[in-house]
C-alpha positions in Angstrom: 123.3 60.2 93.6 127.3 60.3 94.0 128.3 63.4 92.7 131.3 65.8 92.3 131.1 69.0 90.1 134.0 70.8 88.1 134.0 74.2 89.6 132.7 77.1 87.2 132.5 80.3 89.2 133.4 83.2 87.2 132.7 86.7 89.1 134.1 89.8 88.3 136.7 92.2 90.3 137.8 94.9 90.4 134.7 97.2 89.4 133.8 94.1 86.8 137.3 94.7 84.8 138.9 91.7 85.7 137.0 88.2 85.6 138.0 85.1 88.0 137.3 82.1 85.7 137.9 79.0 87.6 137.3 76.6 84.2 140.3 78.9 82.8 142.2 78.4 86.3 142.1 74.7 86.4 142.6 73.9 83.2 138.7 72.3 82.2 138.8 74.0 78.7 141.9 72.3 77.5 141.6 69.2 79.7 137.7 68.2 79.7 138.2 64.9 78.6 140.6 64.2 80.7 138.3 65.5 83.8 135.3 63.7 82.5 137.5 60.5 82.3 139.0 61.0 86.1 134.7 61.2 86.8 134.5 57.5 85.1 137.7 56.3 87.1 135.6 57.2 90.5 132.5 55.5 88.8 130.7 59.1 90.0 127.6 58.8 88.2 126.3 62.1 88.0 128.3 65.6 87.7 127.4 69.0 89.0 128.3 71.0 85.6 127.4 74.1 82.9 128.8 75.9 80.6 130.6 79.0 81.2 127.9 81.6 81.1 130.2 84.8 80.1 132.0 82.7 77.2 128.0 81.0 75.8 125.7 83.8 76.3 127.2 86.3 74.1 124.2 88.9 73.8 120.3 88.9 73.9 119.3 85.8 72.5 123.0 85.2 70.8 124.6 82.2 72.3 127.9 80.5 71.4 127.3 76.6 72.2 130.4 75.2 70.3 132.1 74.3 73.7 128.8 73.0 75.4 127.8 71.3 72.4 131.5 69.3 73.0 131.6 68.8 76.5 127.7 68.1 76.7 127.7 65.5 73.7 130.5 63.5 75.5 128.8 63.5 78.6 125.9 61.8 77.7 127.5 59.4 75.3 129.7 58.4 78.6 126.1 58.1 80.6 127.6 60.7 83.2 124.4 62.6 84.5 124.5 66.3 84.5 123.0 68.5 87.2 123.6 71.5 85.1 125.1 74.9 86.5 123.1 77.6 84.6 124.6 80.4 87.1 127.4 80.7 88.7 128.3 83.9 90.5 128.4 86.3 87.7 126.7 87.3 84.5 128.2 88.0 81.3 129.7 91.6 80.2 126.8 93.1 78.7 124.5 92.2 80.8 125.8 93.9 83.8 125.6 92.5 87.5 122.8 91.5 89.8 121.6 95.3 90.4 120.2 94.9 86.4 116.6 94.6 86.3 117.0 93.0 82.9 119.1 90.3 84.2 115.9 88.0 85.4 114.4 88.1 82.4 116.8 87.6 80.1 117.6 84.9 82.1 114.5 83.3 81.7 115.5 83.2 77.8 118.9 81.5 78.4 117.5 78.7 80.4 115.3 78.2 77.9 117.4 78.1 74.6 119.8 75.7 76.8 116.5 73.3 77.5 115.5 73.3 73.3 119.3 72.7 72.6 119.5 69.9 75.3 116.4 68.1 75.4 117.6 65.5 77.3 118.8 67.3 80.2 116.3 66.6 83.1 118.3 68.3 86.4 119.4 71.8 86.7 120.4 74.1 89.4 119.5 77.3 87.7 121.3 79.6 89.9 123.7 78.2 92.7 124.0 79.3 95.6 121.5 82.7 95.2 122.0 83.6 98.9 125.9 84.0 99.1 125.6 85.4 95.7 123.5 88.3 96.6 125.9 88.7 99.8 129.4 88.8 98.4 128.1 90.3 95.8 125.9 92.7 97.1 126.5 93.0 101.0 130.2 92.1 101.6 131.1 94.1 98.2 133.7 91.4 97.4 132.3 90.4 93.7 129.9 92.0 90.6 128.4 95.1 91.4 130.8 95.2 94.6 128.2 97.3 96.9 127.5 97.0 100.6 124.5 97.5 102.6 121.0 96.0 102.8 119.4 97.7 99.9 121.6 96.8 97.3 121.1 93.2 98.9 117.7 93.1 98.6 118.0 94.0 95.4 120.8 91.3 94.3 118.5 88.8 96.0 115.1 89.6 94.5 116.7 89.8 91.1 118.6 86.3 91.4 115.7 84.2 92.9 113.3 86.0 90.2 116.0 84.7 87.5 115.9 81.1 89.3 111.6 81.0 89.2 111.8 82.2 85.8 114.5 79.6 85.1 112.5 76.6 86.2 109.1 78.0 84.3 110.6 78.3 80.8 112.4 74.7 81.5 109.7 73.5 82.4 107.5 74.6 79.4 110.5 72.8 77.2 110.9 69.3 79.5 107.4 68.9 82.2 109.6 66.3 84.0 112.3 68.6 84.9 113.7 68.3 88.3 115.8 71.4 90.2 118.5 70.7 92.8 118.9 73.7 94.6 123.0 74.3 95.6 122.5 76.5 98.2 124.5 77.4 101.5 123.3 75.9 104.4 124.7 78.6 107.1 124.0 79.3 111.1 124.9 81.7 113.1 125.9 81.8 116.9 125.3 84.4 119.5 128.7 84.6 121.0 127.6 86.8 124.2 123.6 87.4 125.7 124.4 90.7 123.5 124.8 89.3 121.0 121.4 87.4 120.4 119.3 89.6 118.6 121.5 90.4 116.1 122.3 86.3 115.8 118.1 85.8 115.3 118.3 88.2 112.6 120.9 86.9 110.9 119.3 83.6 111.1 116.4 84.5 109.7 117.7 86.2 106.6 119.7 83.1 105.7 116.3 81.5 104.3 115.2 84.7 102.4 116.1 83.0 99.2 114.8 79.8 99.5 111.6 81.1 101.4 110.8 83.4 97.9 112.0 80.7 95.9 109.7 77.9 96.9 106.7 80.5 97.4 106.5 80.4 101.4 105.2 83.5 103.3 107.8 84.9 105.1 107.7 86.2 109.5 106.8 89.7 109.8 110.2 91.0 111.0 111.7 89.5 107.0 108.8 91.3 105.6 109.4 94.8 107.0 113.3 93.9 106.1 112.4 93.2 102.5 110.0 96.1 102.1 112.1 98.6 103.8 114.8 98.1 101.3 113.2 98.3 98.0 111.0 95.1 97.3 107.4 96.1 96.9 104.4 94.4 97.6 104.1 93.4 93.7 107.5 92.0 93.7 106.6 90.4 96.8 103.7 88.6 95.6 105.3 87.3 92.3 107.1 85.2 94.7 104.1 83.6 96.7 102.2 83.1 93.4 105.4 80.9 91.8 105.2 77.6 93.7 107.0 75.1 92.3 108.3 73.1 95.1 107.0 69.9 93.0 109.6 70.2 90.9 112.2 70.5 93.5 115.2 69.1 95.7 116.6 70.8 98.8 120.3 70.4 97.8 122.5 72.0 100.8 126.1 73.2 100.9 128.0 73.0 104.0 131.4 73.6 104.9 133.6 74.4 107.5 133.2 77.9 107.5 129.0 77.5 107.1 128.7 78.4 110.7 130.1 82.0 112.2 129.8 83.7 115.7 128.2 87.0 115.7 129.5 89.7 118.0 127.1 92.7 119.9 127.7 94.8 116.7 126.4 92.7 114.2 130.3 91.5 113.0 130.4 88.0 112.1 133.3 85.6 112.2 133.3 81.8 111.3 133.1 79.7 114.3 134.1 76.1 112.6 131.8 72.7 113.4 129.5 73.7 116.4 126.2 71.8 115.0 127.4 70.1 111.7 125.5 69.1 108.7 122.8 67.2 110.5 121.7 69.3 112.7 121.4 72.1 110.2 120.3 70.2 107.4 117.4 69.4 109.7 116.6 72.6 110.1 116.2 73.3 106.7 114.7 70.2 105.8 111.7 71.0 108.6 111.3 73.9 107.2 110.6 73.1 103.2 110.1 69.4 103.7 111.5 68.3 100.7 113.6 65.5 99.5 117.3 66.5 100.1 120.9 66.2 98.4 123.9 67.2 99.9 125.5 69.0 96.8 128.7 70.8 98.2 131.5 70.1 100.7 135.3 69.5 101.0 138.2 70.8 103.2 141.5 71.8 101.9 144.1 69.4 102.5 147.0 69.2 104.1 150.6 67.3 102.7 149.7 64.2 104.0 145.7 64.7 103.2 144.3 63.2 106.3 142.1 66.2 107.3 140.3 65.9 104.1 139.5 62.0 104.2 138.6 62.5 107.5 135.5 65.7 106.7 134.9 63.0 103.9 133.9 60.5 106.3 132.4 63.2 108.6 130.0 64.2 105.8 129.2 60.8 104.9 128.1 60.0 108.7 125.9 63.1 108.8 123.9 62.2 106.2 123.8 58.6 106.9 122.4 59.4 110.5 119.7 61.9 108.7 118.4 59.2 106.0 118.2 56.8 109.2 116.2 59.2 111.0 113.7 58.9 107.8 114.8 62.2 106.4 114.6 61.5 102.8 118.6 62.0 101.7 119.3 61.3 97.8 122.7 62.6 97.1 125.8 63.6 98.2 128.9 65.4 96.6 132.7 66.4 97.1 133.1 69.5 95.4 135.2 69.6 93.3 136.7 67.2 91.1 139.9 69.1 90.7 142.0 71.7 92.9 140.6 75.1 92.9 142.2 78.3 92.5 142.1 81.8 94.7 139.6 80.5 97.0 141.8 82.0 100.3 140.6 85.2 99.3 137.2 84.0 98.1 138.1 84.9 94.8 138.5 88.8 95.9 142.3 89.0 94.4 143.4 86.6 91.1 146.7 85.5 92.5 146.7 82.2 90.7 147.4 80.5 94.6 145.6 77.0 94.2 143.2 75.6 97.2 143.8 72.2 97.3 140.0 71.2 98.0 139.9 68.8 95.1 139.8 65.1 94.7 142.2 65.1 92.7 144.8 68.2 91.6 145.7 70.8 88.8 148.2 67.7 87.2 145.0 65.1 87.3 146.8 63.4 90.2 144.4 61.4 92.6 144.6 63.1 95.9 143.7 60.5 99.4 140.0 61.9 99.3 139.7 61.1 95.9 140.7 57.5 96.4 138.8 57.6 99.9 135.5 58.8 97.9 135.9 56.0 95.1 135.8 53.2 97.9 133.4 55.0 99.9 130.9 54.2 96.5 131.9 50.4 96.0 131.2 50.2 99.4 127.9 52.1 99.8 126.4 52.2 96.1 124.8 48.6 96.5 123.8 48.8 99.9 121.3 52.3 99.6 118.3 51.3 97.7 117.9 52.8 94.6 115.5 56.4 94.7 113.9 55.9 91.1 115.1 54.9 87.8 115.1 58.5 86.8 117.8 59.3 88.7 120.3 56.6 87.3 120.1 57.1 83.6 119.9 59.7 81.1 116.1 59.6 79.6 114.9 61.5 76.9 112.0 63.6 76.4 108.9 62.1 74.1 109.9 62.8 70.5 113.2 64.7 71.5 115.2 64.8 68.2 118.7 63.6 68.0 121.3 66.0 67.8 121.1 69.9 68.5 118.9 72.3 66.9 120.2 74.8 64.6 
C-alpha cells in the first residue's frame, strides 16, 4: 500500500480554549478536491484520512456528516482507499479531554455510527498514535487536559486504548472483515552515560504500554506495578487481556527523526537523531507482536533546495526494503503528509500560523522534490512487489451493503 494522509490533528491549548485545527490550517475544507486530485496525480492508492472529529461529533449520538458524506463519497468514486482517522489528538468540546471516563464509551458509539454510515469502509486506525497522545497530553502537559505526571498518564492512556478496543468491537459488529492499521510511534531511547541506564530501560518499556494493552499481551512485572500504582486496577487491567483482537490487525509504525532521544541520569530526555533507524526498531516491534507491518508515518522538513527530504525518502524506502527481504512481512509505506503542515516547531503548543514544510507538496498545491521523488519511487516499485491480497487494492463492499448513506 503507497500511502500519504492529509494531516487532521486538532488538540486543544490553552486550558482547551483555543483549538489547533490543521484541516483549517492547510486549507483541506475549502480545497479537498483539489488534495484528493494531487493524491491521483501521485497515483497514491490509498489515503490515511477522517473526518474532523470536533466539527462531526456534535453531541452524544448527534453527528454532523455533511462534510464526510462529501469528501467520503468522492473518495470512493475516485477508487482512493481510505485508512480512516477516527481520532486524532483531541476530542470534541463537550466531551472533555482524555481524563473523561465517558470518552471510551462514547467512543465506542462514534466508531460505530461512522461504520453503518460507511459500509464500505474496511481499514481504520481508530485512534492514532495513543502513546504520544496520552504523553503530550497527559505527561508533557503540552495539549488537552494539559497535566503532567504519571497518574494522569495512566489515566490518558487507559482511557485511549479502551476507546481504540472498543472502537474495533463495535466496527466489527457492523463490517466482520474490518482490518486496523495501527499509526503508532515507534520510539527508543538511549542511555547517554552508565547513569543513565535504568532510567533508559524504563522508558523503554513504557513505550509499548499501549500497544501491549491494546493487542491483549501480559505486560513484565515492573509495567504492572507502574500501571497499578497510578490508578489502573486489576479490573481495568483485565478488560485489556480479555480483548484480543490481534486478528484483525496491522502493526503500522511511525518514525521520524526525532523517534529516538538520549536520556540523561535524571530521567530528562532529549532527541538524539538516527542512531538505530527504522529497521532496527521496527524489528523490535515487529518481534514483539509478530504481526504484519506498514510503515504509516514519516517525512523531514525540507530545506530551499529540498534535498534532505528526498534523501529520508529514499532512507525510509531502504529500511523497509531490507526488512521485507529479511522475510518480515512489510505491506505499506507512507509520506506524511500530502500537503505542508502548520505549527509543528512547537508541536502544536502555540498557533502561530508558521508552516513546516514536511509535505509533498505545499500550502499553494505546488509539487515539492519529495513529492515528485515519491511518484517515481511508485512507477518504479509498484510492479515489482507482489501484490499482498486483492483486498488491499480495491474498495469492496460489505454483503448487502446499501447504496448511499443511511438517514
Amino acid at each position: 500500500m503507497f500511502c500519504t494522509g492529509i494531516e487532521n490533528s486538532y488538540p486543544t491549548i490553552d486550558q482547551g480554549r483555543t483549538r489547533v485545527d490543521q484541516m483549517e490550517a492547510s486549507g483541506h475544507y475549502d480545497r479537498w478536491r483539489e488534495d484528493f486530485d494531487l493524491v491521483q496525480e501521485l497515483a497514491i492508492g490509498h489515503l490515511r484520512y477522517g473526518p474532523p472529529i470536533h466539527r462531526t461529533w456534535t453531541g452524544p449520538d448527534r453527528y454532523d456528516w455533511s462534510f464526510a458524506d462529501e469528501t467520503f463519497c468522492d473518495l470512493r468514486a475516485r477508487r482512493i482507499i481510505p485508512i480512516v482517522d477516527l481520532c486524532h489528538f483531541g476530542l470534541p468540546d463537550w466531551l472533555g479531554n482524555f481524563q473523561n471516563p465517558d470518552f471510551p464509551g462514547q467512543f465506542a458509539r462514534y466508531a460505530r455510527a461512522f461504520a453503518e454510515r460507511y459500509p464500505w469502509v474496511q481499514l481504520y486506525t481508530p485512534v492514532n498514535e495513543m502513546f504520544i497522545c496520552a504523553t503530550f497530553s497527559a505527561r508533557y502537559g503540552w495539549w488537552n487536559e494539559q497535566m503532567t505526571g504519571d497518574r494522569p498518564f495512566v489515566n490518558a492512556l487507559k482511557h485511549i486504548v479502551k476507546a481504540n478496543v472498543l472502537a474495533m468491537k463495535t466496527i466489527l459488529e457492523v463490517r466482520d472483515d474490518a482490518l486496523f492499521v495501527q499509526s503508532e510511534s515507534s520510539e527508543y531511547f538511549h542511555a547517554e552515560s552508565p547513569a543513565a541506564i535504568g532510567p533508559a530501560e524504563i522508558l523503554n518499556a513504557q513505550r509499548f504500554l499501549s500497544l501491549d494493552l491494546n493487542y491483549g499481551r501480559r505486560i513484565d512485572s515492573e509495567m504492572y506495578e507502574f500501571l497499578m500504582d497510578n490508578g489502573m486496577t486489576r479490573e481495568e487491567y483485565h478488560f485489556f487481556l480479555g480483548n484480543r483482537l490481534k486478528q484483525h490487525c496491522i502493526l503500522g509504525n511511525d518514525y521520524y527523526w526525532t523517534n529516538e532521544h538520549r536520556v540523561a541520569p535524571d530521567g530528562t530526555t532529549r532527541a538524539s537523531g538516527e542512531i538505530f533507524g527504522y529497521s532496527e526498531i521496527t524489528r523490535q516491534y515487529h518481534a514483539r507482536y509478530m504481526l504484519p507491518t506498514m510503515h504509516t508515518e514519516t517525512n523531514l522538513r525540507q530545506g530551499p533546495e529540498g534535498d534532505e527530504a528526498v534523501s529520508w525518502l529514499w532512507k525510509q524506502w531502504a529500511n523497509l526494503l531490507r526488512l521485507r527481504n529479511d522475510g518480515i512481512p512489510m505491506i505499506g509505506f507512507t509520506w506524511y503528509s500530502l500537503t505542508d503542515q502548520v505549527d509543528w516547531d512547537t508541536a502544536l503548543r502555540e498557533k502561530n500560523g508558521r508552516v513546516t514544510p514536511v509535505g509533498l507538496y505545499d500550502l499553494d498545491r505546488r509539487i515539492r522534490p519529495v513529492g515528485a521523488a515519491y511518484r517515481q519511487l511508485i512507477r518504479d516499485w509498484r510492479n515489482v512487489l507482489p501484490t499482498q491480497s486483492l483486498w488491499l487494492a480495491v474498495p469492496v463492499d460489505p454483503p448487502d451493503a446499501a447504496n448511499g448513506y443511511p438517514e
